[in-house]
C-alpha positions in Angstrom: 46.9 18.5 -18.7 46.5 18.6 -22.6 42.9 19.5 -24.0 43.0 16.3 -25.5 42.8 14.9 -21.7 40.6 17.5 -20.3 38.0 16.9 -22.9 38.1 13.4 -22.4 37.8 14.0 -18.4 34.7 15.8 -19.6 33.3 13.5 -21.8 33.5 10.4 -18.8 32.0 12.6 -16.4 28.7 13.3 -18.9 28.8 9.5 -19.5 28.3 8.8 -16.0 25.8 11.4 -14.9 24.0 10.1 -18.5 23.7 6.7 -16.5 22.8 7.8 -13.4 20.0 9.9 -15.2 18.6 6.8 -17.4 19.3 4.6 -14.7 16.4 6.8 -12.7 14.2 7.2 -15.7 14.3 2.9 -15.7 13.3 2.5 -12.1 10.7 4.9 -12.1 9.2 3.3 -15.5 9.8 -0.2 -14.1 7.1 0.2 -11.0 5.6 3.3 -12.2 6.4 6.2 -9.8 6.6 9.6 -10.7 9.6 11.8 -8.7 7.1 12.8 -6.2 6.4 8.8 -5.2 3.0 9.6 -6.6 0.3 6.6 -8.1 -2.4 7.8 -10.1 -5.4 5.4 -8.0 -4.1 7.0 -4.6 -4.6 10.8 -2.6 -2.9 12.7 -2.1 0.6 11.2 -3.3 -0.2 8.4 -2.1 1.5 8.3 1.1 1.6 10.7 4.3 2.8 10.2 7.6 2.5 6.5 7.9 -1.0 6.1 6.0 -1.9 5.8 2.3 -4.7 6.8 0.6 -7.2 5.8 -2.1 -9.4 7.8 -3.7 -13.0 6.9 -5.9 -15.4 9.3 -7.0 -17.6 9.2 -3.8 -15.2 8.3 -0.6 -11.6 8.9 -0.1 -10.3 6.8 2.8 -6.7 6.5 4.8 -5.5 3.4 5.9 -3.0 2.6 7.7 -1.8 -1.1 9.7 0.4 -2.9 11.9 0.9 -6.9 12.0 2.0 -9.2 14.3 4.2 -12.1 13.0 2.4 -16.0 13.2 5.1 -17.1 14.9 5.7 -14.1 17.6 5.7 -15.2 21.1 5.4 -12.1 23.8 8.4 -11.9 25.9 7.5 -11.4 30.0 7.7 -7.7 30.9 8.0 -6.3 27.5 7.6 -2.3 27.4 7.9 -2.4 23.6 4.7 -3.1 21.2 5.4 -6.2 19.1 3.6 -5.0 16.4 5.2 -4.1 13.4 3.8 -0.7 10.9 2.5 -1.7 7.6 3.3 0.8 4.4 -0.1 0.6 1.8 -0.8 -2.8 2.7 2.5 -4.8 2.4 2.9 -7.6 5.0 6.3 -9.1 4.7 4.8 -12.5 5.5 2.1 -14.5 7.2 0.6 -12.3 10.0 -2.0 -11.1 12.3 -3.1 -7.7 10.3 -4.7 -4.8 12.5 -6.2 -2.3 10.0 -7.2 1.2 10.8 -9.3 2.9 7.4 -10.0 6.7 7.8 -13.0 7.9 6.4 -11.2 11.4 4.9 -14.4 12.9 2.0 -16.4 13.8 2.1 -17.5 13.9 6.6 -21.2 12.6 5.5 -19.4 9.1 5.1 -19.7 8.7 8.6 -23.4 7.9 7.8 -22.6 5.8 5.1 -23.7 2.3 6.0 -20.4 0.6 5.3 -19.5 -3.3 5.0 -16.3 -5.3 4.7 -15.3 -8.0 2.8 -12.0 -9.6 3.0 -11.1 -12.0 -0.3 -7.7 -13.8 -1.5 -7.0 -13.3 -4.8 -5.7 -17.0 -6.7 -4.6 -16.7 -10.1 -6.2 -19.6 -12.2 -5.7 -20.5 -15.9 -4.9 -16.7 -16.6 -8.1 -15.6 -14.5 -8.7 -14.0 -11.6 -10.4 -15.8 -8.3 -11.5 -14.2 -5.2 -11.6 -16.5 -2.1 -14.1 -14.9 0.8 -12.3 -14.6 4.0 -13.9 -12.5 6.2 -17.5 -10.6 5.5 -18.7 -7.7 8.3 -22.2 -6.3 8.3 -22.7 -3.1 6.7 -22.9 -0.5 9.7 -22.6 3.1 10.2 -19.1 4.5 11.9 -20.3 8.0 13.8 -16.0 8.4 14.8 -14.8 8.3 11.1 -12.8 5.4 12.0 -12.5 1.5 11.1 -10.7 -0.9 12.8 -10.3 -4.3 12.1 -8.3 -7.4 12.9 -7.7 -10.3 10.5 -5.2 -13.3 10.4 -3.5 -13.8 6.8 -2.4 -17.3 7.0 -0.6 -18.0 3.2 1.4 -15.8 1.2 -0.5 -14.2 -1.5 -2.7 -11.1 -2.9 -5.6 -10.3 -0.3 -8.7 -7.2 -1.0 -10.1 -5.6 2.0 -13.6 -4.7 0.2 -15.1 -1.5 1.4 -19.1 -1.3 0.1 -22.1 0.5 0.9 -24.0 3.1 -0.4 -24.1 6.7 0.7 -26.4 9.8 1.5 -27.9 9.5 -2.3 -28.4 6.1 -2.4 -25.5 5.7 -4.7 -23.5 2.2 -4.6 -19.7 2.4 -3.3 -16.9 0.5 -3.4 -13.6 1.0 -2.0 -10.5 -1.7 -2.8 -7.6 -1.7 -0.2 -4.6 -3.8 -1.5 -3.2 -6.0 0.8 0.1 -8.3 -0.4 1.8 -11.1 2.1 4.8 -12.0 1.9 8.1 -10.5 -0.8 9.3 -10.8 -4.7 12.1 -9.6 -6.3 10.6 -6.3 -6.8 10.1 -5.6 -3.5 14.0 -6.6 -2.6 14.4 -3.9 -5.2 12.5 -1.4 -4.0 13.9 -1.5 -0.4 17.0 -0.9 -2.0 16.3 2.2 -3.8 13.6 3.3 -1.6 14.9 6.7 -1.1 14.0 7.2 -4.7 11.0 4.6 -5.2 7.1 5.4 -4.4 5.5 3.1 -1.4 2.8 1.0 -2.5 
């Protein structure tokens, strides 16, 4: 093999690895993840072991959900659960949503008289409109734990409002994401998942 050829052997190879390098750099620009999978609103990294987590300066919380397609009919003598995990609040499409939220920081939130509000978010002449859903009583939760059961009948963007105020009288407000049904960018990111954050 000539030098001629070895160099250019050389040259394609840097060309390609170039690509693949640039190519990574894109994605990761495109829906903003770091090489850890890491967002800046969520804690830590944003997802671990099937829940995600949001933090705000008074209450970090853990969520985590499973839903149960509109449409599902339950088979006789079944052993397996219908119900399908949720990543950080993307539902494929129209479902029954079971939501579990974690109260993680600090452990005095379990005092925190706590309410929920469920909205749908409509875009309208370039503004933002929140359609109430589903509104819960502010109460205290002694185990940590929320759970909660909602049906999400259209495609769209959905908030699961977490408010209250805690030990110091101070006013909190928690927003869990919730998206129904799938865009481009999600075909994308199933894809390249191995490389891509999870909302």
């Amino acid at each position: 093999m000539s030098i001629i050829s070895k160099f250019s052997s050389h040259k394609f190879l840097f060309l390609i690895l170039t690509g693949v390098l640039v190519s990574f750099i894109a994605f990761g620009m495109l829906f903003r993840a770091s090489s850890q999978g890491d967002s800046a609103d969520t804690y830590p990294k944003g997802f671990r072991g099937g829940a995600c987590t949001i933090e705000t300066e008074n209450l970090i919380i853990g969520y985590s959900g499973y839903y149960l397609p509109a449409d599902f009919e339950s088979p006789e003598n079944t052993l397996r659960s219908p119900y399908v995990p949720v990543q950080c609040g993307n539902v494929p499409e129209p479902a029954t949503l079971n939501i579990s939220i974690d109260l993680l920081y600090p452990e005095s939130a379990r005092d925190y008289l706590l309410a929920q509000r469920l909205v749908k978010v409509d875009a309208i002449d370039n503004n933002q409109k929140e359609q109430k859903i589903l509104s819960i009583s502010a109460q205290q939760h002694p185990s940590g734990v929320i759970t909660q059961a909602f049906k999400l009948n259209e495609p769209g963007q959905y908030i699961l409002y977490l408010e209250g105020k805690n030990i110091k009288n101070t006013n909190i407000q928690v927003k869990i994401p919730i998206k129904v049904g799938s865009d481009w960018k999600d075909h994308f990111k199933k894809l390249f998942s191995t490389f891509l954050r999870k909302d």
